[in-house]
N, C-alpha and C positions, 0 to 999 in steps of 0.2 A: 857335255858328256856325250859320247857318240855309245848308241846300242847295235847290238849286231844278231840280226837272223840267224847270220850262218860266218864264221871270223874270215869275211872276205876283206880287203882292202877298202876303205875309205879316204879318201887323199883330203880334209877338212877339219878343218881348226875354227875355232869361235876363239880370236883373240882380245876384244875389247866389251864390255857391255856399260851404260849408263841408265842407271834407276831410276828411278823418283822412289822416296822414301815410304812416301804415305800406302798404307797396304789399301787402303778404299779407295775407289779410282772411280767416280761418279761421271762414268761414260757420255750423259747427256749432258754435259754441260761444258761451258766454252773453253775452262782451263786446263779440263782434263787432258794428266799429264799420260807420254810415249816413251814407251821404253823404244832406243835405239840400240840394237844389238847388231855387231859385225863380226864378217867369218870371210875367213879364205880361205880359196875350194882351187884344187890344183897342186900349188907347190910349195911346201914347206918356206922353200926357197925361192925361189922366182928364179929362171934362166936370165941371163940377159936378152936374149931373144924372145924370151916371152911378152905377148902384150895383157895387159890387165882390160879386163873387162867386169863395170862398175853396175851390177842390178842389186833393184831396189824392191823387194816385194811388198806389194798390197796384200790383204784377204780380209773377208770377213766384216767388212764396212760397216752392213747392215744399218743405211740410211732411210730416213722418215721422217715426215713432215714435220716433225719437231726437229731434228738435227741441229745443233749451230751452226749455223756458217762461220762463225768465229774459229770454231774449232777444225771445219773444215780445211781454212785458210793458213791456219797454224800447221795443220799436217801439211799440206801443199808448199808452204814455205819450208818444212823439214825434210822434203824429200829433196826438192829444187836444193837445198845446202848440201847433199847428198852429192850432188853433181854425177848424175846417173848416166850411164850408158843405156839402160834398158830399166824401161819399168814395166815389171807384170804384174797382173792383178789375178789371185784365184780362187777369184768367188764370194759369191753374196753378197753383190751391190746393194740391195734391199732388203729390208727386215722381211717383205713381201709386197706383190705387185698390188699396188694402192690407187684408188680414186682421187684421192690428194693430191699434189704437186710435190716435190720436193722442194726445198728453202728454196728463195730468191737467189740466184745465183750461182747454185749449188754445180752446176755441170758447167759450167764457164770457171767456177775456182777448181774443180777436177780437169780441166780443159788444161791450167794454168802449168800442169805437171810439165816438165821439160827431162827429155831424153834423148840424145844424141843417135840412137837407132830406134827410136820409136819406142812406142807400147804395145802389150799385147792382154789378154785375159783371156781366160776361160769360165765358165759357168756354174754357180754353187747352185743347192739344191730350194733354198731362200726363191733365188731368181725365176724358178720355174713354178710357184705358186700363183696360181691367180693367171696372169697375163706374162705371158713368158718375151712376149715381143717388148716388153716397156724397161726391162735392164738392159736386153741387147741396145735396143734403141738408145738410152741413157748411155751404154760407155762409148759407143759408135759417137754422140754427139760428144761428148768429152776426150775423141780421141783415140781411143781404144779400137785395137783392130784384134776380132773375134775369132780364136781361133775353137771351133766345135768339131770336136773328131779333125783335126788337120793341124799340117804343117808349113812352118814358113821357113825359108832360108833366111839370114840374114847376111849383108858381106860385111865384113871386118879388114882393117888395116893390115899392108902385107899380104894379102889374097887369102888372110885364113876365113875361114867363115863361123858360124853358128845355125845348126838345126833348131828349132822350136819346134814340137809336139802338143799342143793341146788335147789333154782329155775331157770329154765333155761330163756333165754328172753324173756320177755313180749311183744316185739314191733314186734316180728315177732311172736306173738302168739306160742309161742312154751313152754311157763312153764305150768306145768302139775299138778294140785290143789291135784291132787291123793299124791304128794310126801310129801303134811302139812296135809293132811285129819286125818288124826290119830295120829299125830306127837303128838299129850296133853295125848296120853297111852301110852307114852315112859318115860321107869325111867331115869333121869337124867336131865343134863343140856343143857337145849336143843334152839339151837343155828340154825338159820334160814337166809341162803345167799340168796340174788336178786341183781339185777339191778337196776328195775326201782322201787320206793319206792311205787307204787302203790298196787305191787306184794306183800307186807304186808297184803293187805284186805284179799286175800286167805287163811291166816294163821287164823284157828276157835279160837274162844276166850279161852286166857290163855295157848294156847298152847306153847306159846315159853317164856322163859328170854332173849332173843334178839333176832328184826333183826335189818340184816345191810346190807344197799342200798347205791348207789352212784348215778350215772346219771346225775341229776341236774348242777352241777359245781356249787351249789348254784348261779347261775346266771349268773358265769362269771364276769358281770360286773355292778355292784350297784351303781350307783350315785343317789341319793336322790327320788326322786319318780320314774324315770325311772327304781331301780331296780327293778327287776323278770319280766323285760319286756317279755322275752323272756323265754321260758322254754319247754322243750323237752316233747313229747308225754308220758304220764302214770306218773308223776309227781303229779297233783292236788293239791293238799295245801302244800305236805308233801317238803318243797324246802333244808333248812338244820337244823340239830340239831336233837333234839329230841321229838318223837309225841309217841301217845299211842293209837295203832289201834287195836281195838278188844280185848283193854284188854292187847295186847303185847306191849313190849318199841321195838321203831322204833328209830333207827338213821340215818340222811341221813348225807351225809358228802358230804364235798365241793371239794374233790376230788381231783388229783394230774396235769392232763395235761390241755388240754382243745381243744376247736372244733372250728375250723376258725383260726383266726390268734392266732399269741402265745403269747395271753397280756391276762393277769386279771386286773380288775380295782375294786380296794376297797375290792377286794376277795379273799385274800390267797393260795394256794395250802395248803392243810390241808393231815395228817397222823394222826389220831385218835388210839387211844392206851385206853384200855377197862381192868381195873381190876374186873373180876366178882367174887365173891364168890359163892363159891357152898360149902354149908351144908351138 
């Protein structure tokens, strides 16, 4: 279901999704089941000129020294089936910056992720507790190239390209408007990381064909009118799926770990998977 600010265009379908039945979703442990949900962003249709390009979002990890690896290795194998063109990740590698270690192996099976243009992330607000150097550090060793207040190009088949915009966190006021200011005079397809799904409104109208926010955990946990009781600072309407702010498609996603104890109720861990065309 797409929501709309203001009835601008959205060019975005969510055509496939797969469940797991079970409504309790015992996050900490090795079997814990991923919702894999897909959507194409672009064209109803595809041109024949158009090329597809295959991202894969991470968010919301929120690993610690208890984590399975087991579980870890399960997602890394589900994204790797994916066969991604781009994986980004947006935020909260860590529940918080900890004295502990993470599991044996744990940035070597995030190492393990394969992307045909690489990885990128940006910063949740998780990450910036405590010691703000040791997630940078963690996805830099897994691969992950940091994008804080910045932009990367990327080149694409056929000479088209791809913008990246990294926003940095919003909750500690540190994303910087200057890095979407002009981002709608850039040629290509231009693709806009955040955290908090608030961090959308900064992006000036039309300037991006996606962003993509995490934060939320859509809730965590939704039992009938009590869900979205609860909901994390710079959130506001945007909780999951797909809205349309400024004229941009926003998707917020329900994210992979979660904050407090390690149970979802009625709420999936989700791994969103994004066919865009680009003309």
């Amino acid at each position: 279901m797409l929501h709309h600010d203001n009835p601008q265009r959205c060019q975005c379908s969510t055509w496939n999704i797969f469940e797991k039945k079970n409504p309790f979703t015992h996050t900490d442990r090795a079997g814990s089941p991923f919702l894999v949900s897909y959507h194409m962003v672009g064209y109803t249709c595809p041109r024949a000129e158009a090329v597809r390009l295959r991202i894969v979002q991470l968010t919301d990890l929120h690993l610690h020294p208890g984590y399975p690896p087991q579980k870890l290795a399960r997602l890394t194998r589900l994204v790797n089936a994916q066969r991604p063109d781009l994986i980004v990740f947006t935020g909260d590698l860590l529940r918080c910056a900890m004295l502990r270690p993470l599991p044996q192996d744990a940035l070597g099976i995030l190492g393990g992720m394969r992307a045909r243009y690489g990885k990128y992330a940006v910063r949740g607000n998780h990450d910036l507790r405590g010691c703000p150097r040791q997630p940078a550090y963690y996805l830099k060793k897994a691969g992950f190239t940091l994008l804080c207040n910045r932009r990367e190009l990327v080149s694409l088949p056929s000479g088209r390209r791809m913008v990246l915009a990294g926003l940095d966190d919003g909750s500690y006021h540190l994303a910087d408007p200057r890095t979407v200011l002009t981002l709608g005079k850039e040629a290509g397809f231009r693709l806009v990381l955040a955290h908090e799904p608030m961090l959308a409104r900064l992006v000036p109208p039309g300037a991006a064909e996606l962003v993509l926010a995490g934060h939320t955990h859509a809730g965590q946990f939704r039992l009938g009118s009590l869900q979205n009781l609860w909901m994390p600072t710079l959130t506001g309407r945007y909780i999951r799926g797909w809205y349309a702010v400024n004229g941009n498609p926003l998707y917020v996603s329900a994210g992979l770990g979660e904050s407090g104890v390690g149970l979802r109720l009625f709420c999936p861990a989700e791994l969103p998977v994004f066919d865009c065309w680009i003309g």
